[in-house]
N, C-alpha and C positions, 0 to 999 in steps of 0.2 A: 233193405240194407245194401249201400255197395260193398264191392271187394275187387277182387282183380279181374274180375268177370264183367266188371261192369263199364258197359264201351264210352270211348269219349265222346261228346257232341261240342264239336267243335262251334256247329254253328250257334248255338246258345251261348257258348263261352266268349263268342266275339258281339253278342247281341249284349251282355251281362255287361264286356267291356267296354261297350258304347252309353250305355243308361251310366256306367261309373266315372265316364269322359262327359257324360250332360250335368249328372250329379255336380261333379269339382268345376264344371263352366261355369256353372249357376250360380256357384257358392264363391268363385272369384269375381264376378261381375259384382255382385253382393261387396264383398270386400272392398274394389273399386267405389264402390257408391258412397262408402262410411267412411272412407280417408285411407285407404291402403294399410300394408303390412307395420310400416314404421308407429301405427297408431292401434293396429288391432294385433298385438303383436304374436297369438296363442294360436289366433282361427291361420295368420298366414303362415306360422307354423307350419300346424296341420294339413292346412291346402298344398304347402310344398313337399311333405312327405308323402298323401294322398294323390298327387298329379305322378310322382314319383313313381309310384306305383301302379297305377294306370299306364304311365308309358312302360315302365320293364314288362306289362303286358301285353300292349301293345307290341313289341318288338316279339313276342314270341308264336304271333299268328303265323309267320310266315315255316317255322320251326317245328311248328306242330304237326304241317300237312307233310312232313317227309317219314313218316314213321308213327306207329302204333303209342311206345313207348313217349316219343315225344308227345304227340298229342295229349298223351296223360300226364304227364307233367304240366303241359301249361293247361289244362283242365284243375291241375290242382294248384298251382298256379293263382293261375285268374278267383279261385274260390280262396285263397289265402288274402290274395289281395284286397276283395270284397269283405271278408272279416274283418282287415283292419280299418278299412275305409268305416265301416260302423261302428267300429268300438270309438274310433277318432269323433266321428259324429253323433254317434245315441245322448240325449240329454241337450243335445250345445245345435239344435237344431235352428231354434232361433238365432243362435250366435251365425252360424252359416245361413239364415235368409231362406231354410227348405223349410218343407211341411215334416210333419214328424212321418217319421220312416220310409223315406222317399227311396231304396232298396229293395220292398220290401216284393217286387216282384223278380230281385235274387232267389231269392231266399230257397227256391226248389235246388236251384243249381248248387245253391252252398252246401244244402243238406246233402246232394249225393259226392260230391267230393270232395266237403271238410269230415267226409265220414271217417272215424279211426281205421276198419276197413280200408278202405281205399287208399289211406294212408301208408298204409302200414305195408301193402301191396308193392311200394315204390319203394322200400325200405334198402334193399340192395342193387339198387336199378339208377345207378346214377345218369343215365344217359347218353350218347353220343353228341359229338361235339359237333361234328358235318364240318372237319376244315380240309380246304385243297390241298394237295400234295406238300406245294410247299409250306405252305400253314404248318402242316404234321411232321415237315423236316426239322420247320422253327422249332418245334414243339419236343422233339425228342433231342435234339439237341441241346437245347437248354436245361430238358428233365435228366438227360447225361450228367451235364456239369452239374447242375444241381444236388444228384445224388452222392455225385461220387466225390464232386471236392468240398459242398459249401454242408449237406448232412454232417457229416464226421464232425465238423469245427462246430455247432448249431449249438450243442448243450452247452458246452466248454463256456463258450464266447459268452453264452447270456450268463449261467451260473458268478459267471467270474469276472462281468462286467470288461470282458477283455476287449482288445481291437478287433478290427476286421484283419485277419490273416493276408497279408501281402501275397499270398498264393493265388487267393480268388481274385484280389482285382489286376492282378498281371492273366491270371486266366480269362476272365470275362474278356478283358481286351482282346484276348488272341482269338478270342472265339467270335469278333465282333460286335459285341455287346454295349459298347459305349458308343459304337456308330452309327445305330440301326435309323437315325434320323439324321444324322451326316449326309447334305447331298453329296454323291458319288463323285464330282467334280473335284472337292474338298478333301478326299480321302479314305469316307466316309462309304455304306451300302444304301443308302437312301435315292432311289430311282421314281419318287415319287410315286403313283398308284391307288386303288383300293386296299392294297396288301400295305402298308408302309405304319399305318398306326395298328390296324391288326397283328404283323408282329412282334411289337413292341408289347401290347396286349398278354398275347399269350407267351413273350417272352419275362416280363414283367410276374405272369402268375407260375411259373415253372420254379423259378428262382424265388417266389415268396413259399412257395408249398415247401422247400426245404429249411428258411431263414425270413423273415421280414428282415431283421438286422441287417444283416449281413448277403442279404441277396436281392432281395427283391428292391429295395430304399437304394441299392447302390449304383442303380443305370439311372433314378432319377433329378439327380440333383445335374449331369450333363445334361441331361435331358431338357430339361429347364432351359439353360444359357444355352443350348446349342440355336431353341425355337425359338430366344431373343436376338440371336445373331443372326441367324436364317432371316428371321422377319427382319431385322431395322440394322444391322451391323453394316459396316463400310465395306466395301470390295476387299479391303485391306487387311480389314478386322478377318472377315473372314477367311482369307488366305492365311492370316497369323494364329488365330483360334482355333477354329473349328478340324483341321488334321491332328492338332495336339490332344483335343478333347473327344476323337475317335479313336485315338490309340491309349488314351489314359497319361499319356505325358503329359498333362495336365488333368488334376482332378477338381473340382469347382466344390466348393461349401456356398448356399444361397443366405446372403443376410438381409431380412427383407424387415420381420417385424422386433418389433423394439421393447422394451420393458412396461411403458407406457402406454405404447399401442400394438395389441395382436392382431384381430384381423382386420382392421381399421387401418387399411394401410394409407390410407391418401393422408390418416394427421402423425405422420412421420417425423422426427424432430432432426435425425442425423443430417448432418449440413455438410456440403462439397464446395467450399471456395476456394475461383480462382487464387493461387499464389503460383510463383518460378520456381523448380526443382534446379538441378543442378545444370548450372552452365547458362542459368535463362532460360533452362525449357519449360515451355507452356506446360500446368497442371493444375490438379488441385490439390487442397489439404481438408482433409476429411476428419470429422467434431463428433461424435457420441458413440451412443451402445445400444448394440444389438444384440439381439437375445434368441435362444432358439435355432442357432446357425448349426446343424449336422452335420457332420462330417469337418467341421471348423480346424481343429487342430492338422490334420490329414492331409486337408486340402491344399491345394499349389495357390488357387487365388480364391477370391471372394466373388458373388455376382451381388454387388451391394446396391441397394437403392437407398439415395439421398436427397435431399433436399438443396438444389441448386438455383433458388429464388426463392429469397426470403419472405416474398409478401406470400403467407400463409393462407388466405384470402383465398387463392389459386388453387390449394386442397393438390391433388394429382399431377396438376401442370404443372406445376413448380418441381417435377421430381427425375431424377436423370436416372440412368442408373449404369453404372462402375464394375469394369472387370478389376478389380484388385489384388495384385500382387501380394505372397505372402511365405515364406519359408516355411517348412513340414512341422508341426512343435508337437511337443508330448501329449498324451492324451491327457494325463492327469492336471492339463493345466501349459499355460505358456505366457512367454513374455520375449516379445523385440522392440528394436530398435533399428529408426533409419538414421541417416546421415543429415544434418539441419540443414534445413531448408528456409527460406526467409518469408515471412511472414509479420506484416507488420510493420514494418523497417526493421525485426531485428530477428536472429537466425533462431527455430525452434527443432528439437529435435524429436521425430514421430516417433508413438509408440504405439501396440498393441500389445495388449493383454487378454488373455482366453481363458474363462472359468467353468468347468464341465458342469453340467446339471445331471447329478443323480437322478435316473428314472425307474421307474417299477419294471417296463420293461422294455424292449425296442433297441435294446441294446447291442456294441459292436461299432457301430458309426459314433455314438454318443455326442450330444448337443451342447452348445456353449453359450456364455453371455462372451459378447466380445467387447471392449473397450477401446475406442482410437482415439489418440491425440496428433492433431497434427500429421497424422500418415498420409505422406504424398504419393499422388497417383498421375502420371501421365495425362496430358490431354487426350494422346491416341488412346486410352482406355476409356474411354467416355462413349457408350456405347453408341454408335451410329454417329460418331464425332461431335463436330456445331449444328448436322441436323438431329442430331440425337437429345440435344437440350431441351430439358421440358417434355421429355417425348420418354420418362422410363417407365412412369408406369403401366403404358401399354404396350412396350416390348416386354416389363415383365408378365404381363397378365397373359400374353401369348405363351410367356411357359407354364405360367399354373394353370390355363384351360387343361393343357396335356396333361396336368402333373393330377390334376383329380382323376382324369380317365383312369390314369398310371394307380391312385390310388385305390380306384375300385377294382383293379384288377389284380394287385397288391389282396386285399381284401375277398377272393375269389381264392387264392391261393392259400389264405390261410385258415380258410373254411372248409376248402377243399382236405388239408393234411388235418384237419379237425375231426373230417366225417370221415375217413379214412382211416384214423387212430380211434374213433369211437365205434364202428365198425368189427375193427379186429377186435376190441377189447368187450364189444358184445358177443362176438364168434365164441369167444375162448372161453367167457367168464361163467361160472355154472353157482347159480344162485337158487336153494330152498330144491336144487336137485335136478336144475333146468337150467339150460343156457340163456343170459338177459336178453339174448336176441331175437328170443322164442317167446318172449312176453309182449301183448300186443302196446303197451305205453310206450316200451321200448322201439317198440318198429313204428310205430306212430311218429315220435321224436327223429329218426333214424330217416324215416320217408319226409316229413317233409323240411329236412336238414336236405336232401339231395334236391330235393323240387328248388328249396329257393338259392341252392348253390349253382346251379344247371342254368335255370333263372338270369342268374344275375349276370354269369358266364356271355348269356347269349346274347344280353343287353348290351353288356362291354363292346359285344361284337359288332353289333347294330350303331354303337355309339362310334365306334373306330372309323368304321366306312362314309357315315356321316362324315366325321373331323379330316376323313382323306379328300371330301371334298369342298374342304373350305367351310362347313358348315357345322352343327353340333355342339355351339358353346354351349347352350342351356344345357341339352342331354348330358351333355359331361357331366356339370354341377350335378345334376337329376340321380345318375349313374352313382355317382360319387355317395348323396346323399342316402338314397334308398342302403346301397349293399353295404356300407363302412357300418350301418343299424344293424342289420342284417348280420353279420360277422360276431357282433357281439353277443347276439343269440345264438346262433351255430357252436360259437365256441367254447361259452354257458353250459348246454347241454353237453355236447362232447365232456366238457369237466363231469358235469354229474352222471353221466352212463358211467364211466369210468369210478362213482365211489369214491371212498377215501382217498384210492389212490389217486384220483384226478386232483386232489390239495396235494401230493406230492412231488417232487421237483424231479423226479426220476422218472418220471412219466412225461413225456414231450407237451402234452396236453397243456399242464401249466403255464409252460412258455406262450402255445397261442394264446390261450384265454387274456393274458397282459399286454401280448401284444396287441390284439385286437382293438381292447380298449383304446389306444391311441388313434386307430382308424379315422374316427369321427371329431377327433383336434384337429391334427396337421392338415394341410393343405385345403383352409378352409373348415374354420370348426362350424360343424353341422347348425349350430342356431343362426351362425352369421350368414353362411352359405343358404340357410331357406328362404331368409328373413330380405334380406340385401341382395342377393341374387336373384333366385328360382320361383318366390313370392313376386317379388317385385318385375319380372318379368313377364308372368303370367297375368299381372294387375296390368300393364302397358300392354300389351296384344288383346286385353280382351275390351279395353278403353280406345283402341285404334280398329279391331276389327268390328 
């Protein structure tokens, strides 16, 4: 039997995570051979969730050797990981191209720590995080604001479907919070580095462990258009943008997918053609509806991607994308008007109309369909100007690489104030004459809720210094994919430690448990993101190497 006596061996656990890295080669090369992901669409699934979790293992070898405790985490870990990789594979072994139970010289290492034991040892042992000075400045800093202005608003705003408090987003700005990817030239704190998406990481999870709503989603919609202006914006652009969008003098809503298409963004229908705004000046006027735009109402402009070549043929080339001007409007809804504009030979007058979408939860920012007719937008809003044409969807895709890191770290925070409220409410709770925290299911649940939050935390980390140097698109997806799954168990359980009470709405718990859910839609719903992404890149590297 293990228990807490029982020492880590590291080096099995990176012997265990190599047979699990030969295991998922063998079963992608396989896939590559019978037609890829688009054709087998279950096994590259799985092979994407699977790899996923291999790498958040990987990334915790180097984690392990700085401490006792750590080492035991990714000891348990790595045996978490190996349990799902065979529930994923048991039966479907022919489907992946292995012999049957090709793990099965795990199997010693899973028995001594998937033991409940050993589990259960880790149960109040969430781990240290090992960040540099300034890392822990980021870090207390933001868990500051966090507590003290964006906690207190947190119930209110979700029960009551309310806005985001104008206090927090004048506070974040002052505190930095909109600039942390602003190069410094522009206004912004961004000095480039290792440190630079790191803390945004742990700035991103300080502010989600008090609010997703309302804290954690609110640095990442600049976030977005700051990394499309960074990458491909005019000298110009960026002298006019990017100082507004570090101080929050401009706030950005992203309008990317459409009613017809969600995460299919290359078959986009919204269309930007040229027409003359006022006086003759070069622009365009901009044709459909987008849906899903956060922060929509709120926001000063839009980051819209459109269709600016109509030969649809072209799929992504054909797509520009549009800083769009736009006045503050109600949350429950809005409607404007420009001044006409000629189109056609004869003058039309643009609208926009904004219709909020009831959500379960996530609430605070609240999300819209938007409607344009004819809404004129500058040529200088044309991102990266005439070389900007045909060239959006990979200025936007520069901000959604970041925007999944942003989401799994999002995702770390609200796991974190999950296992932290299930926790206290196992400390307190005295059940049959004993406290539930004293019950070994319970510390079982409890322990490896810290393992895979510690985990996931550490991956982010791995992934950030990656993305500082120009590298870690897959990992992000990876990152994204594993922990947003991950989140929705964590916060599951937190519900049910908690009882009855965890169905009730006076218990913070409920809020996560809804929010979470959303995790694994936005920013790349998890089927598309394995399937289309992190599958299909694993099929081309193992077909090229």
């Amino acid at each position: 039997m293990a228990d807490s006596t029982t020492p880590p061996d590291l080096q099995t656990a990176a012997e265990v995570i190599d047979l699990a890295d030969r295991v998922v080669g063998k079963a992608v090369r396989h896939l590559a051979e019978i037609g890829g992901p688009d054709t087998h669409q279950v096994l590259g699934y799985d092979l994407a969730h699977a790899a996923s979790g291999v790498a958040t293992a990987k990334s915790l070898l180097d984690y392990a050797n700085k401490g006792d405790i750590e080492a035991r985490i990714t000891c348990a870990f790595v045996a978490d990981m190996i349990h799902d990789l065979i529930t994923r594979l048991a039966g479907r072994e022919h489907v992946w191209g292995l012999e049957t139970a090709p793990l099965r010289d795990a199997h010693g290492f899973l028995a001594t720590y998937r033991d409940p034991e050993f589990l259960s040892s880790l149960a109040e042992t969430a781990g240290p995080r090992h960040l540099d000075d300034d890392m822990e400045m980021v870090q207390d800093t933001f868990r500051s604001f966090a507590a003290n202005v964006i906690a207190p608003h947190a119930e209110h705003v979700h029960r009551t479907n309310a806005d985001v408090p104008e206090e927090i987003v004048s506070g974040l700005a002052e505190i930095g919070a909109f600039g942390l990817s602003v190069p410094a030239e522009y206004g912004g704190y961004s000095e480039g580095g290792d440190d630079e998406y790191t803390a945004m990481v742990v700035a991103t999870e300080e502010l989600s462990r008090a609010s997703l709503g309302i804290g954690g989603s609110l640095i990442t919609r600049p976030e977005i258009l700051t990394r499309a202006l960074v990458k491909g914006g005019t000298e110009a652009q960026k002298q006019e943008w990017l100082p507004k969008l570090a101080t929050a003098e401009v706030m950005p809503a992203v309008a990317v997918t459409e009613p017809d298409y969600g995460s299919d963004v290359a078959g986009i229908k919204v269309t930007a053609t040229e027409a003359p705004g006022p006086g003759g000046a070069p622009g365009y006027v901009i044709n459909g509806v987008k849906t899903w735009c956060t922060f929509g109402a709120r926001a000063d402009v839009l980051a819209l991607l459109a269709r600016t070549d109509p030969d649809r043929s072209k799929t992504h080339r054909g797509l520009s994308l549009f800083i769009v001007p736009k006045p503050r409007g109600d949350a429950h809804g809005f409607e404007f008007t420009q001044d006409p504009v000629a189109v056609d030979g004869g003058d039309r007058i643009g609208k926009m109309e904004g219709r909020p979408i009831d959500t379960i939860g996530y609430r605070g920012m609240h999300s819209y369909e938007i409607a344009l007719e004819d809404w004129w937008v500058s040529a200088d809003h044309l991102v990266g100007e005439a070389e900007g044409l045909g060239r959006g969807f990979y200025h936007q895709m520069e901000g959604f690489e970041n925007g999944r890191l942003q989401t799994a770290a999002r995702a770390v925070g609200v796991m974190q104030a999950a296992y932290e409220s299930a926790l206290d409410y196992a400390q307190n709770r005295n059940v049959f004459g004993t406290n539930i925290v004293d019950y070994q299911l319970t510390r079982a649940k409890l322990g490896r809720m810290a393992v895979v939050i510690q985990s996931a935390r550490q991956f982010s980390y791995a992934v950030a210094t990656l993305m500082a140097k120009g590298q870690g698109a897959m990992e992000a997806s990876m990152v994204k994919a594993y922990v947003c799954k991950a989140a929705e168990w964590v916060t599951r359980e937190a519900m049910q430690i908690h009882g009855g009470m965890g169905y009730a709405e006076e218990y913070t718990v409920s809020r996560l448990f809804v929010d979470a859910r959303v995790l694994s839609i936005f920013e790349g719903a998890d089927e598309t993101l394995c399937l289309k992404v992190i599958a299909r890149r694993l099929v081309a590297d193992a077909t090229t190497s």
